[in-house]
N, C-alpha and C positions, 0 to 999 in steps of 0.2 A: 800692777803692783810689783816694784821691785824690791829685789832684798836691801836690806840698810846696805851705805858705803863701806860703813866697820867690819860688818861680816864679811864682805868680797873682797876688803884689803885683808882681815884675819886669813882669811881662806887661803888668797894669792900667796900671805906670805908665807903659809905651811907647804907650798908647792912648789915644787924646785923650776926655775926660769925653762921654759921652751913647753911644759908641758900641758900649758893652757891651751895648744893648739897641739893637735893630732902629726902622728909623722910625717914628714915631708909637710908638714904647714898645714893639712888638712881634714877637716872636723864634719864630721857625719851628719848629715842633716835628713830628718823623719817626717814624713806627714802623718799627721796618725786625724781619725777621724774626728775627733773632741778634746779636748784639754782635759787635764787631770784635774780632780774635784781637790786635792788637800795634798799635802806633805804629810800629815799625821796620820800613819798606816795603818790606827784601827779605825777610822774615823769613818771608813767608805771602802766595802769589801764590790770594786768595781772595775772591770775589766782594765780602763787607759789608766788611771787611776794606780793599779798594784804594778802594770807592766814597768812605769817609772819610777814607783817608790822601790820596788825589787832592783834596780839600778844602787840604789840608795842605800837601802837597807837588807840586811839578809835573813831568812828561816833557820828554824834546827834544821828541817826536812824538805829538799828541792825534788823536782821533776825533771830527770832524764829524760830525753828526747822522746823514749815511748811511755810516757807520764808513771816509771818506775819514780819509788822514793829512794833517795839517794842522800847521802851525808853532805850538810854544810857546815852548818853552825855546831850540830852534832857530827861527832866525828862518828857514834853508833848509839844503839839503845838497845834495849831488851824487857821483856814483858817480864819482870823476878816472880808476882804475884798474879792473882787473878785480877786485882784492882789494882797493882801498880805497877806503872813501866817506868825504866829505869832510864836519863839520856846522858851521856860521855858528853861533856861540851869541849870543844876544840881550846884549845888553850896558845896563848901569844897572839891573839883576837885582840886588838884598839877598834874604837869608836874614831870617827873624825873628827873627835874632837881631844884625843888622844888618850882617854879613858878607859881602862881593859875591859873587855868584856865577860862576865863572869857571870855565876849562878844566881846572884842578885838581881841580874837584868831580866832573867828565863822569868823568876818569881814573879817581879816588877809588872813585867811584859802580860804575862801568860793575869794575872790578878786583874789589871786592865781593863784588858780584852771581856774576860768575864763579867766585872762589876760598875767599868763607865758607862753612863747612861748614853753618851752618844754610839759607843763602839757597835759596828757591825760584825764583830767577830764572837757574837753569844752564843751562836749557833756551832760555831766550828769548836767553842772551848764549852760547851754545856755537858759535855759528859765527863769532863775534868773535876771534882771535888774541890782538891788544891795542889799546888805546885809549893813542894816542899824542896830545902835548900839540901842536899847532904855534906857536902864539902864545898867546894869555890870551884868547882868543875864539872861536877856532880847535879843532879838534878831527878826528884819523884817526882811523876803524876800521877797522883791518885786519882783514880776513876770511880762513879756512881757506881759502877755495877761491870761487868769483866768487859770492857770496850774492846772490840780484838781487833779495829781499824782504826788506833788513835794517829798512828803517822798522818796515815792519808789527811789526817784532817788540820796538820798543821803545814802545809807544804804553801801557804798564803798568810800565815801568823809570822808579822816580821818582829825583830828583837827591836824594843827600845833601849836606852840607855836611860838607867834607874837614877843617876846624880844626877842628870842635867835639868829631867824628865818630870820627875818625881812632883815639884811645885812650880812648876814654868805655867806660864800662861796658855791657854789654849790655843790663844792667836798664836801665839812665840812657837810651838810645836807645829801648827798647823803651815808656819811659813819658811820654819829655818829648822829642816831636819839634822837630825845627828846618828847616824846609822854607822856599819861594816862595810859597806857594800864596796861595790869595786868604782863608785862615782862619788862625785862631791856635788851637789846643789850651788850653783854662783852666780845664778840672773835666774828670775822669773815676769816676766811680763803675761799676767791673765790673757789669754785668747790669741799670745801673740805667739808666745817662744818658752821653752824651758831649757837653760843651756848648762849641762854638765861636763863636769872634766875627771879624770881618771885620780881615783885615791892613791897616793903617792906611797900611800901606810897598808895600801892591801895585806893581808896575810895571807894571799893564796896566787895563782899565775895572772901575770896582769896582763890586763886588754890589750891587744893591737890597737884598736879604735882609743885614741886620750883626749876627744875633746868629742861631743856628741851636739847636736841641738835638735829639741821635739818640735816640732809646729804643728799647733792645734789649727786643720785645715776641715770647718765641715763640710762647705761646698763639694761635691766628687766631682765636678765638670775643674775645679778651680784646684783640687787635689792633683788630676791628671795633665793642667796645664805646668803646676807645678816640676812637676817629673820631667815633661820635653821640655819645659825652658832650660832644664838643670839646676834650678834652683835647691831641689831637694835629690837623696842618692835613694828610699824610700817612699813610697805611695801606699798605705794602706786601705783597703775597703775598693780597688778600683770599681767602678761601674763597670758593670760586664759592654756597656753599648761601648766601651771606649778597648775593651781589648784588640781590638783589630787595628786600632790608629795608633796605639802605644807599641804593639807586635810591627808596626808598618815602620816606625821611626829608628833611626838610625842613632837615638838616642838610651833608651830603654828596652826593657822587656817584661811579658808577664809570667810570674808565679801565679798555678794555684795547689791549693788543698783544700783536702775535705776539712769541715768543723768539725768543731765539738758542740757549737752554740744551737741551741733551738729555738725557733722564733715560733710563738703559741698565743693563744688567745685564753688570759685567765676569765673563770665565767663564772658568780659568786651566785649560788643555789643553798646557802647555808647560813649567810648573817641574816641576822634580822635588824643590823645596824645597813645595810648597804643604800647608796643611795646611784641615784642616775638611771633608775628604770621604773616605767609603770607599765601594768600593774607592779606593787613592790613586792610580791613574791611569785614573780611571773618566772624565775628560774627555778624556783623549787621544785618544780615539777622535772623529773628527768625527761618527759617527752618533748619541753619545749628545749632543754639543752642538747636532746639529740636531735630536733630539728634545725637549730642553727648549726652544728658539727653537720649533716647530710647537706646544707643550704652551698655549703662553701665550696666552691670550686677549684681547686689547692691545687692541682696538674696546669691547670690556665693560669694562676700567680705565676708559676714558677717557669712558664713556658713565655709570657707575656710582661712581667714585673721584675723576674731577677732574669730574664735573658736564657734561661735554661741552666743559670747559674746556681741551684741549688739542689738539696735531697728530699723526695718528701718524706715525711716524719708520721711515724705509728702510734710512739710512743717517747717519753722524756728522755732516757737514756740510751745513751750512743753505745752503736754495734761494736762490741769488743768491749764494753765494760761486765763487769759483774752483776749479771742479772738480767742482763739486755735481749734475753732470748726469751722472751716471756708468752710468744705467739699472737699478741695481740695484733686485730688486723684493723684498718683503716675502715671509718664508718666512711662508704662510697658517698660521692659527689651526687644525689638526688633531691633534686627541688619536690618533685612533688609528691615526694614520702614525707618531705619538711613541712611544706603545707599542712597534707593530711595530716599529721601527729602536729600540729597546732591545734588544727580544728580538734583534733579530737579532746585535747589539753583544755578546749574552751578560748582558745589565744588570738583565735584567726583575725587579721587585721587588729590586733589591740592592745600590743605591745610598741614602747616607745622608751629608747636605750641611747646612754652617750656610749660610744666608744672612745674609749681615751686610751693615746699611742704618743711615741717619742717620735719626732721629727728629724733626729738627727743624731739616733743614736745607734744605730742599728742598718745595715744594707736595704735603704728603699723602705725604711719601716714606714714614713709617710703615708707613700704610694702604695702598700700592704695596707692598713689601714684605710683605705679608701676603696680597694677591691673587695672587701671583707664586707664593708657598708654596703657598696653595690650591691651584694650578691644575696645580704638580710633582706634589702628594701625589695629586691622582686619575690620574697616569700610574703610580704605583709608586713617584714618590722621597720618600724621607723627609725633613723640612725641617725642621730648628731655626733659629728665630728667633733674631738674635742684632740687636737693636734698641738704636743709644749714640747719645750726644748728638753731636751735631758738636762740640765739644769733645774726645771724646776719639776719635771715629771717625777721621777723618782718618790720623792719627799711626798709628793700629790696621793700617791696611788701605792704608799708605807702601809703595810700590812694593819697596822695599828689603827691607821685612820679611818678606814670602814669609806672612803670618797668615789671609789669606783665599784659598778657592777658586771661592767666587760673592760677589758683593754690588755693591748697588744704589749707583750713583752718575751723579752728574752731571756735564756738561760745558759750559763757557761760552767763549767764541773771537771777540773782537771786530776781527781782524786781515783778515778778508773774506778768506784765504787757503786755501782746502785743504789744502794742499801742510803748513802750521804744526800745521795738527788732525792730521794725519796722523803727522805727523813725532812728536809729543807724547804721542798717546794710544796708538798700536798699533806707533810704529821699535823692532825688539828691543831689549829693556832691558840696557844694561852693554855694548854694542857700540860707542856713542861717548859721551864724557860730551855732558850735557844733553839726550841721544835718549829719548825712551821713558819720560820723566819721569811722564808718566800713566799706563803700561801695568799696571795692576793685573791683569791677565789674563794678564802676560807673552807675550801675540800674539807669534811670531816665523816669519818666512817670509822667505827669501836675496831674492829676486823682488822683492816687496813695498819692503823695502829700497832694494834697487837703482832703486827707479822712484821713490821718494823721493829719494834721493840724487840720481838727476837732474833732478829738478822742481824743487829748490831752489837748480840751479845754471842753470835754462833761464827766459832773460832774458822771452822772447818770451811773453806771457798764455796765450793759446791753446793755445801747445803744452807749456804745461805745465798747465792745465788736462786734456788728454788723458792723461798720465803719471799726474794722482792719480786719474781716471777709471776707467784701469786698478788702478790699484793699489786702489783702493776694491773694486771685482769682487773680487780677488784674498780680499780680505780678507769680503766676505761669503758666496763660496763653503767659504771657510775657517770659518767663524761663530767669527770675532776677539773678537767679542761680540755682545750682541743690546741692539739699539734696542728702546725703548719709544715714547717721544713727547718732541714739544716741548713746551714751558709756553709758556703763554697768561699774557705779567703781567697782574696783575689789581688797579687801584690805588685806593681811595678817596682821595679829593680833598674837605677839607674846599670848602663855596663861596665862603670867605673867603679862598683862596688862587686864583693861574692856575698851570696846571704842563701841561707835554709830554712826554710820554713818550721817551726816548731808547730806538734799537732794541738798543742792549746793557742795558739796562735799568738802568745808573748811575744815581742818585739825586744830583743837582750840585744845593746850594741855590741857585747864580746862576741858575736856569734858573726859578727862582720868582717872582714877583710879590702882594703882597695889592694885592686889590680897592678 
């Protein structure tokens, strides 16, 4: 799908001659592991997806490199009330389409977000009331109740522009965005290429990098040939079995870091809508969910699947956020406590479960999903594979649908918050809108809840750090779901490029330099 001729001749001609190409003639080229789902930034709150609409478009509230909030679109804010925070918007801000950007678009934006039926972004604005206008610079959110982490949660809510926006068509939003950002949108081919060039009308320090191109590459053997041919100056997601041949070449080298992503098995003991398992209330029982959590043998994934490329995982929330020390330990790797707490559940031999996973969305999530099957089937349960594209998994296994009763996914949270993972992945789902947006397991516990509910209203760090503390316990005696591990990014860098890893693992062409 390319964009019309009109727009790319519109575009070219707001763009002063030479800048369609990068300095010295040379334009950036990315592999990134999947193509971006949409242009329309509330449309899909999804890793490849925001790392190139944040090209495009910008936040009130960014993430410095150690995921502090930091002033973009806000130049600052302040909490005046207990319910409302108060945001300064930058002022001398155009849109790309040369439109100022002003308090109109925060209202526009932030209203959206809340009340479009398709928007992913209900959970990150559900503690907002309303976004009231005060001057043309100026900006209220009034909050439900005294929110004392509202930044963190808008650090992925990007600014629309309210005249273009307002009555445009969905398609027309979804293909031909109009943002701040420090890139302009100018070709799109699905599955092939996304190629941006530098906004000529920035308002802030412009890019070294003025001409970028994404290429949606899922294959990782086809990624990594990518990188030594030189085709691309970028490799995301490498396969760990190739770091040695890429470290061997006279061509590239490997980046890594630690994640922030946690790749878990949701496990639904709580609908009575779920389907893809018999018996259908064979989870309800905690002893059969702590039998599959003991079944799994999570040190052999990670030693045998990701290459020793990864961390194993306790609990949802990564070390060094707020809350993360909650003491909860890893139910050990035993088969035959998993049996016996079958039999004793009455299950033994007599469960039969799809597990449904992305194929191409996530490092090796296939092959994770097929380890995970193996290791059910020698406890007794039976396991069909049910393997979709992240294209259509997602939508499949939508918290709303009730389609899945086990399946492998992932989680990313760059808000350094507990209290936000919590709230997102495991607050009962349909008890407040924008709660529970993630809870593909339908987790539900009154306690839990409640210690939520207060941590998002307890100003003070510390002590609310202790409230998800507890609530995390809560939730892994209850086995809400079972951790696998963290990913370990893993980046080829052509050596004609300099690049830093960010620890959310955003991919921002500014942050590139050629040598």
């Amino acid at each position: 799908m390319k964009k019309s001729l009109l727009l790319i001749l519109a575009v070219l001609i707001l763009i002063p001659l030479g800048v369609v190409s990068a300095q010295n003639g040379e334009t950036l080229v990315v592999a990134l592991g999947s193509d971006s789902l949409t242009f329309d930034p509330l449309n899909y709150d999804e890793e490849v997806t925001n790392e190139v609409n944040l090209h495009i478009f910008e936040t009130l509230v960014f993430n410095d490199t150690d995921l502090n909030s930091v002033p973009a679109l806000a130049e600052s804010w302040e909490q005046i009330e207990d319910t409302v925070w108060r945001f300064y918007l930058r002022q001398g801000v155009k849109f790309s389409n040369g439109n100022d950007f002003n308090a109109d678009d925060v209202v526009y934006t932030i209203t959206r977000a809340k009340t479009w039926e398709q928007s992913q972004y209900k959970g990150d604005t559900s503690a907002i009331k309303e976004a009231v206008k005060v001057d043309d610079y100026t900006v209220d959110l009034v909050t439900n109740f005294a929110y004392s982490i509202l930044p963190a949660n808008l650090k992925s809510l990007m600014m629309m522009d309210k005249e273009s926006s307002e009555n445009a068509d969905p398609k027309d939003l979804a293909e031909n965005p109009v943002g701040t950002g420090k890139y302009i949108l100018v070709d799109y081919v699905r599955e092939d290429h996304i190629d941006l060039v530098a906004n000529p009308n920035y308002w802030g320090e412009k890019p070294e990098i003025q001409s970028v191109r994404f290429r949606p590459i899922t294959n990782p053997a086809t990624r990594t040939a990518a990188l030594l041919s030189g085709e691309v100056d970028l490799a995301v997601d490498i396969s760990s079995r190739d770091v040695e041949k890429v470290n061997s070449s006279n061509v590239a080298t490997i980046l890594q870091a630690p994640a922030l992503r946690i790749i878990y098995l949701n496990i639904d003991g709580w609908s009575d809508q779920n389907k893809g398992v018999e018996p259908q209330d064979a989870f309800k029982d905690v002893r059969v969910r702590q039998a599959i959590y003991h079944a799994i043998d999570e040190e052999t994934i990670i030693k045998n699947v990701m290459n020793g490329n990864a961390y194993i995982a306790t609990g949802p929330i990564p070390t060094g956020y707020n809350g993360s020390a909650s003491g909860v330990e890893r139910y050990p790797y035993d088969p035959e406590k998993a049996m016996a707490l079958l039999k004793e559940a009455g299950m033994e031999n007599k469960i039969t479960v799809t597990l449904d996973s992305p194929n191409d969305r996530y490092v090796n999530d296939g092959q994770i999903a097929e380890a995970v099957a193996g290791y059910l089937e020698k406890v007794g349960i039976t396991v069909n594979l049910n393997l979709q594209p992240k294209s259509l998994f997602f939508d499949y296994v939508a918290v709303d649908k009730y389609n899945t009763s086990l399946s492998l996914g992932g989680w990313y949270d760059g808000t350094g918050e507990g209290a936000i993972i919590l709230k997102s992945m495991f607050y009962s789902f349909g008890k407040k809108a924008g709660y529970g947006t993630g809870n593909r397991g339908h987790f539900s516990n009154e306690k839990f809840d409640e210690l939520i509910d207060e941590a998002l209203v307890t100003v003070d760090a510390e002590a609310r750090a202790k409230l998800v503390e507890e609530a995390a316990v809560i939730l892994n005696n209850e086995v809400g779901f079972i951790p696998l591990h963290y990913q370990q990014d893993i980046y080829g860098v052509n050596n004609r490029v300099t690049f830093e890893p960010m620890r959310n693992k955003h991919i921002y062409a500014w942050r590139f330099s050629f040598k």
